[in-house]
C-alpha positions as CSV (number, residue, x, y, z in Angstrom):
1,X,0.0,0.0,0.0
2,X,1.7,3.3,-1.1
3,X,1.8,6.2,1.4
4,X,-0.5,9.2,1.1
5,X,1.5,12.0,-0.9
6,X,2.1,15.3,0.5
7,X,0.3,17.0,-2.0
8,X,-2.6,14.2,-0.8
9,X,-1.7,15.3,2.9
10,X,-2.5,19.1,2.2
11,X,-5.8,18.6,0.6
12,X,-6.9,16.5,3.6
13,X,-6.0,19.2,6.0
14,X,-7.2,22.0,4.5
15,X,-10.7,20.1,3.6
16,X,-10.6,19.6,7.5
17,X,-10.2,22.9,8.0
18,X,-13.1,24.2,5.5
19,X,-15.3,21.8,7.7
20,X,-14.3,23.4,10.9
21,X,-14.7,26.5,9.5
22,X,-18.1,26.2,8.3
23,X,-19.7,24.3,11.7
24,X,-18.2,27.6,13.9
25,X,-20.3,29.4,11.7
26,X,-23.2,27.6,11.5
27,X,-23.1,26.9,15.1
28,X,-22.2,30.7,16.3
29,X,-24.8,33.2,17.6
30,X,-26.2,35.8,15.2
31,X,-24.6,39.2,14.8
32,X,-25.9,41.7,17.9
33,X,-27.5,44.8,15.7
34,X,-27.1,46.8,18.6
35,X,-31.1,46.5,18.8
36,X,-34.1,43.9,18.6
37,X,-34.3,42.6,15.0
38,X,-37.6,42.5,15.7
39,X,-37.5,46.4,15.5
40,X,-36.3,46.8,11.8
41,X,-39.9,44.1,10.8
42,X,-38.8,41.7,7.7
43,X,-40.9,43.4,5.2
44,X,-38.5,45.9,3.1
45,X,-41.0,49.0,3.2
46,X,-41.7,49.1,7.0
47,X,-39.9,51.9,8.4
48,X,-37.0,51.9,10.7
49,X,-37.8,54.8,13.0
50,X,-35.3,57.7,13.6
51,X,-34.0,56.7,16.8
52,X,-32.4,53.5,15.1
53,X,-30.8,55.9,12.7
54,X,-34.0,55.6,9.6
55,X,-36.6,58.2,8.7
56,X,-39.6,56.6,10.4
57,X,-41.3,56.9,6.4
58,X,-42.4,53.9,4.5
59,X,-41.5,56.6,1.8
60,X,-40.0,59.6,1.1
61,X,-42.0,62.1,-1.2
62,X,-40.1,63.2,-4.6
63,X,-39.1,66.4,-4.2
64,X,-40.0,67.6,-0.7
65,X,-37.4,68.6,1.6
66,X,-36.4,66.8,5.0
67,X,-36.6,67.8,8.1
68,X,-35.6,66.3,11.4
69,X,-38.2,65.7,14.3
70,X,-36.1,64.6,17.2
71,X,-37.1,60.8,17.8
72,X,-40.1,60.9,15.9
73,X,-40.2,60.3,12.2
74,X,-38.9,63.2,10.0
75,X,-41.3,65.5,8.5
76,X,-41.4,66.6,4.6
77,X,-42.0,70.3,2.8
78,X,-43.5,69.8,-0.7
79,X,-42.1,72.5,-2.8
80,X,-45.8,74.5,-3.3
81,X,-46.2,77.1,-5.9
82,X,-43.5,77.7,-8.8
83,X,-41.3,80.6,-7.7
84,X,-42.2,79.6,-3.1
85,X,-39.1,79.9,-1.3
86,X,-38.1,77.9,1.9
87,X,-38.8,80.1,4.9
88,X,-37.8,79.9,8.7
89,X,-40.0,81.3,10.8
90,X,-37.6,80.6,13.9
91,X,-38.9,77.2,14.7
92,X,-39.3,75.5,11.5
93,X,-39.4,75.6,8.1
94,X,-41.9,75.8,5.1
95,X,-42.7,76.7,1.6
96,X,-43.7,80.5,1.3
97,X,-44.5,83.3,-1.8
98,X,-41.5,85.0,-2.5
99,X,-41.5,88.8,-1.4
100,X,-39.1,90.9,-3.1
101,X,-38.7,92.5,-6.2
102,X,-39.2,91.4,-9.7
103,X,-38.6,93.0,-12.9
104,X,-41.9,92.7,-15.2
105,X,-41.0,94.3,-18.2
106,X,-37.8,96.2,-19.6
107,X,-37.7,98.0,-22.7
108,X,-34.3,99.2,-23.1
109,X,-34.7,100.9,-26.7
110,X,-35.1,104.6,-27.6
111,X,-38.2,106.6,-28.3
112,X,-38.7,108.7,-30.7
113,X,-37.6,111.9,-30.5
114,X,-40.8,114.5,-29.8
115,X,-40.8,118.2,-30.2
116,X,-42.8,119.4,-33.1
117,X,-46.2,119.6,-31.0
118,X,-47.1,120.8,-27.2
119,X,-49.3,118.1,-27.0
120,X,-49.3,115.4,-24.9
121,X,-47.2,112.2,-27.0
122,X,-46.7,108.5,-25.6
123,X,-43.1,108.0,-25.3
124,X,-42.9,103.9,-23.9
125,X,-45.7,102.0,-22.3
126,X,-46.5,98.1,-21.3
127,X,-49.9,96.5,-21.3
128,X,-49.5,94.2,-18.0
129,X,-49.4,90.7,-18.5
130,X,-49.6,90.0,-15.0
131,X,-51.5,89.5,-12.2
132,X,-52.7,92.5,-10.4
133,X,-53.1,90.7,-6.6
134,X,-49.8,88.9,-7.1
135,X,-48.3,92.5,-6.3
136,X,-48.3,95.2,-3.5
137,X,-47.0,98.2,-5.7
138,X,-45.2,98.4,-8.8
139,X,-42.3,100.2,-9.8
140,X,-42.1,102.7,-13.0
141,X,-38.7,103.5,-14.1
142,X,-37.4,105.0,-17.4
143,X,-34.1,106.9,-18.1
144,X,-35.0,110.1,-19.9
145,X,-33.1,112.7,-22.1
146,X,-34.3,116.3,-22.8
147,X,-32.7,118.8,-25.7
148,X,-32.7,122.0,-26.2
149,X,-30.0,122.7,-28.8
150,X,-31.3,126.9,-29.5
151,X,-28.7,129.7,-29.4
152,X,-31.4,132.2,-27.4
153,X,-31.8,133.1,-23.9
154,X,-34.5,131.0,-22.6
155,X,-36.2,128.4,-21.0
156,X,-38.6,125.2,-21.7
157,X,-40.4,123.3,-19.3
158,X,-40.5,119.3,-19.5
159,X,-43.3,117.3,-18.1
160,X,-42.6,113.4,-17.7
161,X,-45.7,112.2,-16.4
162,X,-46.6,108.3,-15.4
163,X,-50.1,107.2,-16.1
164,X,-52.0,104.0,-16.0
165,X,-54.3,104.5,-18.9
166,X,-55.1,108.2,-19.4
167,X,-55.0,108.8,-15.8
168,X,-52.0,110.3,-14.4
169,X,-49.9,108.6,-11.2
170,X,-47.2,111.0,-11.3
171,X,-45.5,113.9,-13.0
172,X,-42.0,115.4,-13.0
173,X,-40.9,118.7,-14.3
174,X,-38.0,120.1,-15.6
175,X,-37.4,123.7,-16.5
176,X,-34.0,124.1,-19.0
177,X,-32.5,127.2,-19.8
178,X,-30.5,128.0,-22.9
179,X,-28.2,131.1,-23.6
180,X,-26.6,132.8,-26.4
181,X,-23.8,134.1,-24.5
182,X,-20.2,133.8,-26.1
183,X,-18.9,132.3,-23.3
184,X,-21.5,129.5,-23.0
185,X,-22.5,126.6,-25.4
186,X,-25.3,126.7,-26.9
187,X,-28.5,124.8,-25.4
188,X,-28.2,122.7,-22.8
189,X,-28.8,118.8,-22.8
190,X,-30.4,116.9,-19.6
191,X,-30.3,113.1,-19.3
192,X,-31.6,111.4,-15.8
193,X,-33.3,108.6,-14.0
194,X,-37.3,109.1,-13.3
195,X,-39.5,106.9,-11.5
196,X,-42.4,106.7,-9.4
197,X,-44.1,103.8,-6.9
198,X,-48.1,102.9,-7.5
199,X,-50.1,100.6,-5.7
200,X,-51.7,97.5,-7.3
201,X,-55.5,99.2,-7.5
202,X,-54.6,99.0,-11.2
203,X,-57.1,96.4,-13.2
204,X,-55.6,93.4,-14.8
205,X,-54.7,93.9,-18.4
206,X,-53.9,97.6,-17.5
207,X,-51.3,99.7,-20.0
208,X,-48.8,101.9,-17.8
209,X,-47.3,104.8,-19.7
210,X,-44.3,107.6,-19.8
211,X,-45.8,110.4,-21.4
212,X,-43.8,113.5,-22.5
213,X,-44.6,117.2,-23.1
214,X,-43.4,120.2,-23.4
215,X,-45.0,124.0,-22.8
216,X,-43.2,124.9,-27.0
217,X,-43.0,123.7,-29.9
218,X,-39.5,124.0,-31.6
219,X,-37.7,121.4,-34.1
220,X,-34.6,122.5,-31.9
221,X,-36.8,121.3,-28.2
222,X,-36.9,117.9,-28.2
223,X,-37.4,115.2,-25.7
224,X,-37.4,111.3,-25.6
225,X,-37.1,108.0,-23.3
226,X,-34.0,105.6,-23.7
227,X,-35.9,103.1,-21.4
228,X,-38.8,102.2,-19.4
229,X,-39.2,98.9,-16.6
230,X,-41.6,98.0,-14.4
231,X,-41.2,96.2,-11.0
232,X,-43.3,94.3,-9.0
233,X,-43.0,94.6,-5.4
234,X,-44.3,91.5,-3.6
């Protein structure tokens, strides 16, 4: 009978030791969670509550922001309305209207130069688009240039006047002065910044307008708007 090989030897122990191996596991207690298994249940959707480190939700809604609840489960904040911001009010949080201020409308091209009539003329306007109650006021702005290019002494008046529809909100004046003296350049040339604040009374669907006019009419008088925006102030 010939004697077991060494290479025979080797596969003996290390099947012994495969065997071993395999009863300590078998017969070894199971791994200590840190807390009754009976806590986490065996179906995969219940939840594991927040004081075992989980959420304490079956489910988490898509989306909605988390917040934590001490022990108990945590608590979700569904975005709301397009455009809601999340708010603290000191002791929690939640989805809330924005309140700022939001540019409507810009129209950042030049009028038409006016200055052949004393009449009233349109220089920009905007029919809203809007609506009304999602505002507390709105802003009217519009950079403005004047002219008055004579070689006389005098003056012209300028009236920039904000409206909704025909009736008027507010209405700056100018007064320019122009001189013939050697000393001085002719005319004189004003450019500047104009706005006013009105409340949202204003109907939906209502046209806000920067009218012009002047108290002369003179090719050489002119007056026009490089731009009008409007706000909304929430």
């Amino acid at each position: 009978m010939k004697l077991l090989s060494t290479k025979n030897i080797l596969s003996v122990i290390l099947l012994v030791g495969v065997v071993f191996s395999l009863v300590r596991i078998i017969r070894s207690a199971p791994i200590d969670p840190g807390h009754p298994w009976s806590e986490i249940g065996d179906n995969p959707s219940d939840a594991l509550p927040a004081s075992r480190g989980g959420t304490g939700q079956t489910s988490l809604t898509a989306n909605s922001v988390l917040l934590g609840n001490d022990a108990a489960a945590i608590q979700l904040v569904a975005p709301g309305t397009a455009g809601n911001i999340l708010t603290s009010d000191g002791t929690t949080w939640s989805s809330q209207d924005f309140h700022g201020l939001v540019l409507l409308y810009s129209d950042e091209t030049n009028s038409a130069e006016t200055g052949t009539s004393v009449a009233e003329a349109t220089l920009k306007s905007w029919a809203m688009n809007v609506t009304n109650t999602n505002y507390a006021y709105y802003i009217l702005e519009a950079e403005v240039m004047a002219n008055d290019a004579r070689a006389t002494n005098s003056n012209v008046q300028y009236n920039w006047n904000f409206k909704v529809g025909t009736t008027l909100k507010k209405s700056i004046v100018w007064r320019a002065i122009s001189s013939n003296a050697g000393n001085l350049n002719n005319g004189s040339r004003y450019a500047a910044t104009i706005k006013t604040i009105i409340d949202n009374t204003m109907a939906n669907g209502s046209t806000l307008v920067l009218n012009g006019q002047m108290n002369l009419s003179n090719a050489s008088v002119t007056m026009m708007a490089e731009s009008f925006r409007v706000y909304g102030v929430k």
